[in-house]
TORKOLMI-387077 format. One record per residue (C-alpha): residue number from 1; residue in one letter; x, y, z. Coordinates in steps of 0.1 Angstrom, whole numbers, plus 5000, padded with zeros to 4 digits. Example, Ala and Ser with C-alpha at 12.3 -4.5 7.8 and 13.67 -1.06 7.14 Angstrom:
! TORKOLMI-387077
{k = 1, r = a, X = 5123, Y = 4955, Z = 5078}
{k = 2, r = s, X = 5137, Y = 4989, Z = 5071}
! end
This chain:
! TORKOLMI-387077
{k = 1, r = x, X = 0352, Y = 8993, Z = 1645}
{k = 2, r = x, X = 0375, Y = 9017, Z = 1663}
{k = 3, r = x, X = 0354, Y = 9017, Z = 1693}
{k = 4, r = x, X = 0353, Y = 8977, Z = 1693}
{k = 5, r = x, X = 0392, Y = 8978, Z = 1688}
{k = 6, r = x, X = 0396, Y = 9003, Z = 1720}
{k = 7, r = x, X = 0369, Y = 8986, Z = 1742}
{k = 8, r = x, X = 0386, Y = 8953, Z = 1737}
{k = 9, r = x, X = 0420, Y = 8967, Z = 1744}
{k = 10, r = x, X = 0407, Y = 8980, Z = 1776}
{k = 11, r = x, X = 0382, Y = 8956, Z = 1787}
{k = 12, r = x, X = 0393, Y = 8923, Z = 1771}
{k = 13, r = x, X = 0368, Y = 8892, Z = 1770}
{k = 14, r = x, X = 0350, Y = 8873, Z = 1795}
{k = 15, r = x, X = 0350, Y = 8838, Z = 1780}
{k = 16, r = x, X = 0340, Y = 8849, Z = 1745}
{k = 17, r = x, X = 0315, Y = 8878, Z = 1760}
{k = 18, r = x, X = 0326, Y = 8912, Z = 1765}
{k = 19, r = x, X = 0316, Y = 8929, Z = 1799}
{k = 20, r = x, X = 0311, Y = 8967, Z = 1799}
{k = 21, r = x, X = 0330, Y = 8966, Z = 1834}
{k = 22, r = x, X = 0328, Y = 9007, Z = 1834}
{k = 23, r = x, X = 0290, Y = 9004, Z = 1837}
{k = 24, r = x, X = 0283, Y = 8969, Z = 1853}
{k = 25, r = x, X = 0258, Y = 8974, Z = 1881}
{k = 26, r = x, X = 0278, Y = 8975, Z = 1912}
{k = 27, r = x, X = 0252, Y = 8949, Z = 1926}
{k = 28, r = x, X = 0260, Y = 8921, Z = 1908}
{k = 29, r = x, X = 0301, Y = 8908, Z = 1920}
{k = 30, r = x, X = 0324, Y = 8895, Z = 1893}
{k = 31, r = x, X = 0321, Y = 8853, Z = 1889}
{k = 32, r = x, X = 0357, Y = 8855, Z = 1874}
{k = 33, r = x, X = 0379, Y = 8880, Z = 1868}
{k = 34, r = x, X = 0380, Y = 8896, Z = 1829}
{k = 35, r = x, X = 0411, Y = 8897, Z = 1808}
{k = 36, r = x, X = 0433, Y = 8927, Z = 1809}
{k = 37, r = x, X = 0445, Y = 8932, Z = 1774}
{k = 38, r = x, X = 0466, Y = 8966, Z = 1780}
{k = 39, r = x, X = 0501, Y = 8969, Z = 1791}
{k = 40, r = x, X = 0493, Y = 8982, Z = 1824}
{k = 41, r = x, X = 0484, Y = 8968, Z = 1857}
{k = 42, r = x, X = 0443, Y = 8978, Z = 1866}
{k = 43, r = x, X = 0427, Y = 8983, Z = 1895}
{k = 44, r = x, X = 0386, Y = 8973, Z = 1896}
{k = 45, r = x, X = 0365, Y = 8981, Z = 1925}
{k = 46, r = x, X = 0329, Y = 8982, Z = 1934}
{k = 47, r = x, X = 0325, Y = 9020, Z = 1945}
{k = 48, r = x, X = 0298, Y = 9048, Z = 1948}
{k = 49, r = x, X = 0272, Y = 9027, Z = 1930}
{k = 50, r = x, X = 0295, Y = 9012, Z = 1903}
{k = 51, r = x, X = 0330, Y = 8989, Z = 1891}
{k = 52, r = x, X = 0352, Y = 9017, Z = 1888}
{k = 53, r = x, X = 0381, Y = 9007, Z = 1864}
{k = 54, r = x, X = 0410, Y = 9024, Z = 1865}
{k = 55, r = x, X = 0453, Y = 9021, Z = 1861}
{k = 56, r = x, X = 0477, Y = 9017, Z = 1888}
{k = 57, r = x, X = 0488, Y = 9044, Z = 1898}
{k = 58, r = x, X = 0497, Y = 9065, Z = 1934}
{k = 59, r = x, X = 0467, Y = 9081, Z = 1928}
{k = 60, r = x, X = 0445, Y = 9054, Z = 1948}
{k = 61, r = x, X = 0468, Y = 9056, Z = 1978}
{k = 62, r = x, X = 0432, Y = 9080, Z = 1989}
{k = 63, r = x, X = 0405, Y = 9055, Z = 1972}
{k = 64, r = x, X = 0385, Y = 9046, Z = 1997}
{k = 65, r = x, X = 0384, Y = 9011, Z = 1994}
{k = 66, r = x, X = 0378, Y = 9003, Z = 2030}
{k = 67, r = x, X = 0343, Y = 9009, Z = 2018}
{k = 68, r = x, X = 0342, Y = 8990, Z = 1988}
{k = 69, r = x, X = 0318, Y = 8961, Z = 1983}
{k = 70, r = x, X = 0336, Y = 8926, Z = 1975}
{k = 71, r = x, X = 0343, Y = 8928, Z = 1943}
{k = 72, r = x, X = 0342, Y = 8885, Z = 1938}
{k = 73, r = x, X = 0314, Y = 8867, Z = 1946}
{k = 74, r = x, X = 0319, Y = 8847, Z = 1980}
{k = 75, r = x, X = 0314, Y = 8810, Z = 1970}
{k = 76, r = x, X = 0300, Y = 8779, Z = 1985}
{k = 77, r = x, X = 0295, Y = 8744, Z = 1977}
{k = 78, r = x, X = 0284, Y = 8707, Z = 1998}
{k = 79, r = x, X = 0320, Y = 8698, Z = 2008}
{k = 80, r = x, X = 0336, Y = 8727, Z = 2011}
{k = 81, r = x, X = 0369, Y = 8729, Z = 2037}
{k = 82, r = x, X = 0370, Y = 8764, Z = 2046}
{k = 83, r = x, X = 0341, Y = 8783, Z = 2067}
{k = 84, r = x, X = 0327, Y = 8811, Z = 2054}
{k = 85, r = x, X = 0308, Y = 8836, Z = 2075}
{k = 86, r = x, X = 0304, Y = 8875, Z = 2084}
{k = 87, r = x, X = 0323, Y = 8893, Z = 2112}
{k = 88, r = x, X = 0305, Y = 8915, Z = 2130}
{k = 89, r = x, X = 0333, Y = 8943, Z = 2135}
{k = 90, r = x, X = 0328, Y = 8967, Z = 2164}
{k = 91, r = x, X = 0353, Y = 8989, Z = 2142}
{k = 92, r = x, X = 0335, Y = 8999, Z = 2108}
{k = 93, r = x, X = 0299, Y = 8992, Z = 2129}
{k = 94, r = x, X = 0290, Y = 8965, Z = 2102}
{k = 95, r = x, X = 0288, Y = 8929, Z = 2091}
{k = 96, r = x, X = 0326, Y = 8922, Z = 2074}
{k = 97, r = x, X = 0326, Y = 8888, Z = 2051}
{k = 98, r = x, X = 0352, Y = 8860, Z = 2057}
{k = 99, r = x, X = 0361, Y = 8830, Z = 2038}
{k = 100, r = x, X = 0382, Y = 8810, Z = 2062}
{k = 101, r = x, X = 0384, Y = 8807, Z = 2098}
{k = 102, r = x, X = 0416, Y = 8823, Z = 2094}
{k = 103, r = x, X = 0405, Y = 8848, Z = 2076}
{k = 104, r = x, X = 0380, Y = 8853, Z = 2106}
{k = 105, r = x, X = 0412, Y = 8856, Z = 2131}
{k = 106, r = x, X = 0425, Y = 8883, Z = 2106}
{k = 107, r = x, X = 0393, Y = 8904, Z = 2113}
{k = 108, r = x, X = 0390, Y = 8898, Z = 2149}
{k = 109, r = x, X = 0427, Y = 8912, Z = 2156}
{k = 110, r = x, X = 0420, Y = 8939, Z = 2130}
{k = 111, r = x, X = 0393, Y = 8946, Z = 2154}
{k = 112, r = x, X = 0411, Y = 8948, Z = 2179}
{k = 113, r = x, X = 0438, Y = 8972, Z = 2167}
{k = 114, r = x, X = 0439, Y = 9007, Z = 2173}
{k = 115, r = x, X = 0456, Y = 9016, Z = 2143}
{k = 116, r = x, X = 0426, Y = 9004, Z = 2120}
{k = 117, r = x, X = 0398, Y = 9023, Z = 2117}
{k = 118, r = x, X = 0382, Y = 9006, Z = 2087}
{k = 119, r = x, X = 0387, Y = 8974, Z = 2065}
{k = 120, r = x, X = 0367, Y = 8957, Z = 2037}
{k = 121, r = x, X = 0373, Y = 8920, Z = 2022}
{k = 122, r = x, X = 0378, Y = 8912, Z = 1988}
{k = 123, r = x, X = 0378, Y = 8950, Z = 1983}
{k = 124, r = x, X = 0392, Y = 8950, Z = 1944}
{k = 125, r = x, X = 0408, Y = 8929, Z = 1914}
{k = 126, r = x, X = 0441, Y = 8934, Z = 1901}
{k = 127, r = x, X = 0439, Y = 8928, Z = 1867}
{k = 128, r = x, X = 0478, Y = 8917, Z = 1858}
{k = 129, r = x, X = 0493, Y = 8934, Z = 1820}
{k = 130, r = x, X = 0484, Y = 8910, Z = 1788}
{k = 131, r = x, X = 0510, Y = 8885, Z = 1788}
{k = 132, r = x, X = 0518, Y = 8882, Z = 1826}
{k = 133, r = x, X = 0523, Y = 8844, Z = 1826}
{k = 134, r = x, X = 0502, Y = 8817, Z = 1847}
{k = 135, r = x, X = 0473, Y = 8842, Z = 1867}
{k = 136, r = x, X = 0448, Y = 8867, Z = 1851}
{k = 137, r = x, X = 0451, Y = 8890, Z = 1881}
{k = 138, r = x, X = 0443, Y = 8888, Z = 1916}
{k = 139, r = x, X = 0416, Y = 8896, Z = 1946}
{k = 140, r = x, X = 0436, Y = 8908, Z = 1979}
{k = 141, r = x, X = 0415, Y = 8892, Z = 2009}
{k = 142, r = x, X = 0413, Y = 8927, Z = 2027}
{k = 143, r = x, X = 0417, Y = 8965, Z = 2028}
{k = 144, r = x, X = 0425, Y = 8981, Z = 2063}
{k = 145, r = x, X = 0427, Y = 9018, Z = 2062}
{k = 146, r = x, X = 0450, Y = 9028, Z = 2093}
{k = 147, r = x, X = 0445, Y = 9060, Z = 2116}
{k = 148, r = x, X = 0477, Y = 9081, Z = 2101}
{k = 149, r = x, X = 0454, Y = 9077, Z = 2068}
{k = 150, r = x, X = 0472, Y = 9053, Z = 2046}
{k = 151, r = x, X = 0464, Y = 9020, Z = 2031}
{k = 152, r = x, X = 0471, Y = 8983, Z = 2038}
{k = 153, r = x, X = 0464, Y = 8953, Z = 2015}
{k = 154, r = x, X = 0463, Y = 8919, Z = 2034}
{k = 155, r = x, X = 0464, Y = 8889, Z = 2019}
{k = 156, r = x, X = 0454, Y = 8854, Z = 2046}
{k = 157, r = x, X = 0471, Y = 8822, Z = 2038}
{k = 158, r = x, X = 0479, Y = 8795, Z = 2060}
{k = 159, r = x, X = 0519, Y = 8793, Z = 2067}
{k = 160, r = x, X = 0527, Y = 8758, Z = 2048}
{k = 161, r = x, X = 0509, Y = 8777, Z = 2018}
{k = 162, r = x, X = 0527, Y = 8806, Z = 2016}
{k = 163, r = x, X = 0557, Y = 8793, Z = 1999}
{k = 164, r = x, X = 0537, Y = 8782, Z = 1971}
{k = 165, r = x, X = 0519, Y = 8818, Z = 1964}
{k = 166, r = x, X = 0551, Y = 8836, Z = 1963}
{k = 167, r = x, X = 0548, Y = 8849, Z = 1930}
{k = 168, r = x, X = 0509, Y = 8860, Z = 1932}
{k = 169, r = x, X = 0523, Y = 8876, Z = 1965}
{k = 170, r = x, X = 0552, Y = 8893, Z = 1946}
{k = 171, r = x, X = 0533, Y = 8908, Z = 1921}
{k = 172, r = x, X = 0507, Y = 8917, Z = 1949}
{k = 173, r = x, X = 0534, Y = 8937, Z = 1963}
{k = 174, r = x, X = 0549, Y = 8954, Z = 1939}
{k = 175, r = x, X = 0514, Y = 8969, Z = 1923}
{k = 176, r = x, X = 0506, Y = 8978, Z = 1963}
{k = 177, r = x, X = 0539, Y = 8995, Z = 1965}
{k = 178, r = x, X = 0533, Y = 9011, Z = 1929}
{k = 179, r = x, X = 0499, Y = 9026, Z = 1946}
{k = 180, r = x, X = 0514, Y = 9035, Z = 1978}
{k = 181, r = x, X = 0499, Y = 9010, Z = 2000}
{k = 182, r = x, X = 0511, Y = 8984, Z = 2025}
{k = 183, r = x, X = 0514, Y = 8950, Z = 2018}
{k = 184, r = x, X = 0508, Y = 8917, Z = 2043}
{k = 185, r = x, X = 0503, Y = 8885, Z = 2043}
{k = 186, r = x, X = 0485, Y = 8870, Z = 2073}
{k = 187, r = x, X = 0499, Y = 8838, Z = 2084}
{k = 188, r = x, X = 0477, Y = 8836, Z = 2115}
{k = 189, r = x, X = 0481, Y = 8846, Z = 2154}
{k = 190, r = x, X = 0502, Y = 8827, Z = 2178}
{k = 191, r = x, X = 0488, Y = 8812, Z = 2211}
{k = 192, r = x, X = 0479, Y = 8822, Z = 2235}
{k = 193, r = x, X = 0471, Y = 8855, Z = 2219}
{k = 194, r = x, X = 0446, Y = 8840, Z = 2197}
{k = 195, r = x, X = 0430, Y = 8825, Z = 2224}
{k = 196, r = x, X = 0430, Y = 8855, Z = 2243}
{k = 197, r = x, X = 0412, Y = 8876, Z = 2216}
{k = 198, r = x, X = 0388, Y = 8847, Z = 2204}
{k = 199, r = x, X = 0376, Y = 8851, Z = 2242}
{k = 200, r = x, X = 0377, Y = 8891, Z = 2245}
{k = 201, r = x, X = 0362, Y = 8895, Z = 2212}
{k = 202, r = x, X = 0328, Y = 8877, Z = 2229}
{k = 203, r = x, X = 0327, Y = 8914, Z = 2245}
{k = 204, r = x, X = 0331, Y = 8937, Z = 2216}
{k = 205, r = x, X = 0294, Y = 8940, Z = 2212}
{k = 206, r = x, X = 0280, Y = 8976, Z = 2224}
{k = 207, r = x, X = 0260, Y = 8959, Z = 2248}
{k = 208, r = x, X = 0288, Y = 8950, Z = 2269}
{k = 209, r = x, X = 0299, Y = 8987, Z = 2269}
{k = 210, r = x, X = 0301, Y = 9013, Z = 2298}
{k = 211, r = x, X = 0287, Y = 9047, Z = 2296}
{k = 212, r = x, X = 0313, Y = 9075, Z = 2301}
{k = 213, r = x, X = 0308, Y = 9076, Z = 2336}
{k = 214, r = x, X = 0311, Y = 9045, Z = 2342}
{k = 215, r = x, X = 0338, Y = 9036, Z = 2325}
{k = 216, r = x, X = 0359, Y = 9063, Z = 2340}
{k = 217, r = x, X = 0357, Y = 9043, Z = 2370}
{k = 218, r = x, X = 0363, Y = 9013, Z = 2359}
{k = 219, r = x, X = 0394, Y = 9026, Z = 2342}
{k = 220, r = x, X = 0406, Y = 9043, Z = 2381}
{k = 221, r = x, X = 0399, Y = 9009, Z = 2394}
{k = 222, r = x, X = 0427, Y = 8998, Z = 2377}
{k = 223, r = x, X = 0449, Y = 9026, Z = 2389}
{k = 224, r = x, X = 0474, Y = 9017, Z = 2400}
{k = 225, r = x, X = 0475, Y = 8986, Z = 2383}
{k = 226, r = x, X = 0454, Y = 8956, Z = 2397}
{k = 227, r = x, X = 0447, Y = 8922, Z = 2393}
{k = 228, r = x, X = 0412, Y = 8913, Z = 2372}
{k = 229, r = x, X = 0398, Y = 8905, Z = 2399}
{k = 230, r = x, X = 0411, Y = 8932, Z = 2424}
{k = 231, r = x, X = 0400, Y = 8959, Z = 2399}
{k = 232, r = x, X = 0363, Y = 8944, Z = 2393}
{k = 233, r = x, X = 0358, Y = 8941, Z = 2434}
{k = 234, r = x, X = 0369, Y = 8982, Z = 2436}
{k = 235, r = x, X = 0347, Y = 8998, Z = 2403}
{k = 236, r = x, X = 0317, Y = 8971, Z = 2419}
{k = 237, r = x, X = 0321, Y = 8985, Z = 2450}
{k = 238, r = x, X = 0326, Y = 9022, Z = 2438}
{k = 239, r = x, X = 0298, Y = 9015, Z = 2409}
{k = 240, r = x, X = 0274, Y = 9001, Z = 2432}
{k = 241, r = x, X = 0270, Y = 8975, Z = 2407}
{k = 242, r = x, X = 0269, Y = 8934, Z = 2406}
{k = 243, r = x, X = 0305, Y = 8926, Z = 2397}
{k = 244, r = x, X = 0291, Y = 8901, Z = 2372}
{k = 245, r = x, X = 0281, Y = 8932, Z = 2351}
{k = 246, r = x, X = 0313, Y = 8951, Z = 2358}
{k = 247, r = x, X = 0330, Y = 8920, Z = 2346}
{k = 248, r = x, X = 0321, Y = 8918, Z = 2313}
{k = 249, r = x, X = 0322, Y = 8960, Z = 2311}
{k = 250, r = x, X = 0358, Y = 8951, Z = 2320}
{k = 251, r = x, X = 0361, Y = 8927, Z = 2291}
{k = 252, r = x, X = 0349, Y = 8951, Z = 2265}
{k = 253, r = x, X = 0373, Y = 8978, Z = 2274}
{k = 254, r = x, X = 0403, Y = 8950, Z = 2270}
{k = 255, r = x, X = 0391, Y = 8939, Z = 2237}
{k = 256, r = x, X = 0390, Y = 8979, Z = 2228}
{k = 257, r = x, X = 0421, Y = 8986, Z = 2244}
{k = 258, r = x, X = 0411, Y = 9013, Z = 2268}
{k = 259, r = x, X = 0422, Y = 8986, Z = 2295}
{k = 260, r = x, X = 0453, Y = 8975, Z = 2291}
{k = 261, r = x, X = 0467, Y = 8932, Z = 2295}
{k = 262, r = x, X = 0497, Y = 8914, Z = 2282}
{k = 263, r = x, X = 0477, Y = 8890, Z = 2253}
{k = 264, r = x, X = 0505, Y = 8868, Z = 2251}
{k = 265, r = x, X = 0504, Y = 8855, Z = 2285}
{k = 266, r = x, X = 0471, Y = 8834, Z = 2290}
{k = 267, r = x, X = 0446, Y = 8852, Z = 2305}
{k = 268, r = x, X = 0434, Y = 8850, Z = 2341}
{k = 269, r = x, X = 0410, Y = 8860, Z = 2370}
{k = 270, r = x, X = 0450, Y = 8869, Z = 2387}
{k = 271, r = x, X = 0463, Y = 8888, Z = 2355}
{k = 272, r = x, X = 0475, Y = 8924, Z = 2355}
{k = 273, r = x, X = 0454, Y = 8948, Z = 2342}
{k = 274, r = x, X = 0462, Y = 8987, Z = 2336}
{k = 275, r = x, X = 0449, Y = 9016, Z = 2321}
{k = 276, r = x, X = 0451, Y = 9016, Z = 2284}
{k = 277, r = x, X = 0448, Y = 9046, Z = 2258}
{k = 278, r = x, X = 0415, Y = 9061, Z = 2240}
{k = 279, r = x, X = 0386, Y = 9048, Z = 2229}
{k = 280, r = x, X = 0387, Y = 9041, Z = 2194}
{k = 281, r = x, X = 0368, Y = 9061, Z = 2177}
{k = 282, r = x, X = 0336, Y = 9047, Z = 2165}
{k = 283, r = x, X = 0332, Y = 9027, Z = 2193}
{k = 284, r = x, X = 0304, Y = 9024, Z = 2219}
{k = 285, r = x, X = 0323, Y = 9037, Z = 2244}
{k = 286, r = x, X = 0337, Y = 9065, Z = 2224}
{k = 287, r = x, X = 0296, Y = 9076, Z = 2211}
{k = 288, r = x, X = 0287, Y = 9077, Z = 2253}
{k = 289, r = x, X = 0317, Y = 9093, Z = 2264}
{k = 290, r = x, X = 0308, Y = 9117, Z = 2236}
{k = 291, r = x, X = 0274, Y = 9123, Z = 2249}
{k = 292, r = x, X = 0280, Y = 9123, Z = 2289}
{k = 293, r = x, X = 0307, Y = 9153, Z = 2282}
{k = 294, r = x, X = 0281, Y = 9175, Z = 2258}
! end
């Protein structure tokens, strides 16, 4: 009776079914989330081949949940509003899920960005103390790990919504700030930088990218800064190449940022283009550039 008495404190009911959550097959995501019946905030995730369940605590800051399966079943149904796909992200080199087209801009400018080198949606459950009034806990729509190494919960909700999650969001960020993670909510990308990345990210694709030598040149081309254009007509010329294919070798290296554009102004075959940093790791272009110098 003991052991009954200290599973349910820990694991609560599900309905009126108690789920051993410490052993649950890691295949199978949770339909709804499980009571909480201790004191403390918890943490599940679907980890290393099973839910791990554990308290809050700064501990997890080094989790890795950026490669955590979704812990919540992705749902569907005739009618639905939202559109539900998989992102295929050239950062983490895999097949990301999405529940919203929103939630699909999210990725693509996670994508984009430099600082993230890996993210994971619905990536855990909060399971909120016993008595925490109006929600049972909570599913974060993303993880990002960032480059310096820490943590960043993101939460997507359209902007007229947001008001009316600002307690979920609350207690979202104080157990994020308890674990030593960032906290955002995504409200969406202004125009025309969405634009500008819903078109670049068409390139992302390693087929698009240059080898190391190539890309080299294609990075002098625009050296000292040129115009899209101007900088295709000199790495075609100095490739050899149609500039059709330097083109869209060009629009992979912006979407990677190893070219450099201003996203908020609309894009252009007259926009300036520069040199930008270093490929990101993981990417194509990092792999070949990798190989051409061994």
């Amino acid at each position: 009776m003991a052991i009954f008495a200290t599973y349910l404190a820990t694991y609560g009911f599900l309905g009126f079914v108690s789920v051993n959550l410490a052993t649950m097959d890691a295949v199978s995501p949770l339909r709804s989330l499980p009571s909480n019946m201790t004191d403390e905030t918890r943490l599940l995730a679907r980890l290393d081949g099973r839910m791990a369940n554990t308290p809050l605590s700064g501990a997890l800051a080094s989790l890795g949940l950026e490669s955590a399966l979704p812990v919540r079943a992705f749902f569907s149904w005739q009618g639905k509003r939202n559109y539900e796909g998989r992102w295929w992200s050239s950062t983490v080199r895999s097949h990301v899920g999405f529940e919203s087209l929103l939630e699909r801009d999210f990725l693509l400018s996670a994508d984009h960005d430099r600082d993230v080198v890996g993210v994971a949606s619905q990536p855990f459950a909060f399971l909120w103390p016993r008595g925490t009034e109006g929600s049972r806990g909570h599913v974060p729509d993303f993880f990002v790990r960032l480059r310096d190494g820490t943590g960043r919960v993101v939460d997507v909700k359209p902007a007229g919504r947001v008001r009316s999650a600002e307690r979920q969001f609350g207690l979202t960020r104080e157990a994020c700030a308890a674990a030593g993670w960032e906290y955002e909510v995504f409200t969406g990308l202004a125009e025309p930088r969405a634009s500008n990345l819903r078109w670049l990210a068409g390139y992302r694709q390693d087929r698009f990218a240059p080898d190391g030598n190539a890309a080299a040149v294609l990075v002098d081309s625009f050296s000292p800064e040129a115009s899209l254009t101007g900088g295709v007509r000199r790495a075609a010329k100095a490739l050899g190449t149609d500039e059709g294919i330097v083109r869209v070798q060009v629009l992979h290296l912006l979407f990677t940022g190893v070219l450099a554009v201003d996203l908020d102004v609309a894009l252009t075959q007259e926009t300036p283009v520069s040199p930008g940093v270093a490929p990101k790791a993981g990417s194509a272009w990092d792999a070949r550039s990798r190989e051409a110098a061994s």
